[in-house]
N, C-alpha and C positions, 0 to 999 in steps of 0.2 A: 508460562510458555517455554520454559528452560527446555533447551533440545532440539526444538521445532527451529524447521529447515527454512530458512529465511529464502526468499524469493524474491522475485523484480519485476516491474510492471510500468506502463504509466496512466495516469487518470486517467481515461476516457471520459469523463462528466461528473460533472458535480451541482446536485441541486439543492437550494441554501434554503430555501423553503418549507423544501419536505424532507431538508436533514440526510440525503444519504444519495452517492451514487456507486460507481463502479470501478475498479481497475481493469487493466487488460493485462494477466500475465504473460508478461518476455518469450516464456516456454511454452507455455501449450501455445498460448491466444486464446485461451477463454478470458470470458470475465467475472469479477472476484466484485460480491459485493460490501462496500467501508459506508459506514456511518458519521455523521458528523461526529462521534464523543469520543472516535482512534482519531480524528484531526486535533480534537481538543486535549486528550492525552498527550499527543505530540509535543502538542503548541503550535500546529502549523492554520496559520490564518489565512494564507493566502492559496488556493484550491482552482488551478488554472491546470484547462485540459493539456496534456501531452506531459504534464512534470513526471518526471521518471523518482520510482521511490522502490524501497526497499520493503516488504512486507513479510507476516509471517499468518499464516491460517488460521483460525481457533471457530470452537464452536460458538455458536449466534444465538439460543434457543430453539437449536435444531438446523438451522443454518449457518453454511460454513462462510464464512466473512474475511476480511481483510483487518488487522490489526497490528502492535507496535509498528506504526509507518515513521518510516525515515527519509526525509526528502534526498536524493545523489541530484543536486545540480551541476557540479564541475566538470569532476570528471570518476561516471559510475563504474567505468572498466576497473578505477585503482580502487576503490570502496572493494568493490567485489574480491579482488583478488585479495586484498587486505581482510574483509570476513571471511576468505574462503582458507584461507592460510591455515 
């Protein structure tokens, strides 16, 4: 994914069941669909609506998905302006 334009969202839902839910991106307001195995790449175990994360696009088997997720819990203005640098 080297190049691809990193983006900010936060969960909208997540269901542990069926493995996958949605972000909502920051900019448009659409929503981006993530899989359980970009959580587990992460490392991030804990999947609670509203967390604000950093993502970047990639193809899915045809669908475009949510992936390298990075959780910005403190403070996401300084993350941002730091990747944006």
């Amino acid at each position: 994914m080297s190049g691809t334009l990193v983006r900010y969202g936060k969960l909208k839902w997540f269901n542990e069941k069926k493995g996958y839910g949605f972000i909502t991106d920051e900019e448009s307001g659409k929503d981006v669909f993530v899989h359980i195995t970009q959580f587990q790449k992460a490392g991030i175990e804990d999947k609670t609506e509203g967390q604000q994360m950093s993502y970047e696009l990639y193809n899915d088997k045809g669908r475009i998905a949510a992936g390298h997720l990075v959780l910005l819990q403190e403070h996401p203005a300084f993350f941002k302006s730091v990747i944006n640098a």
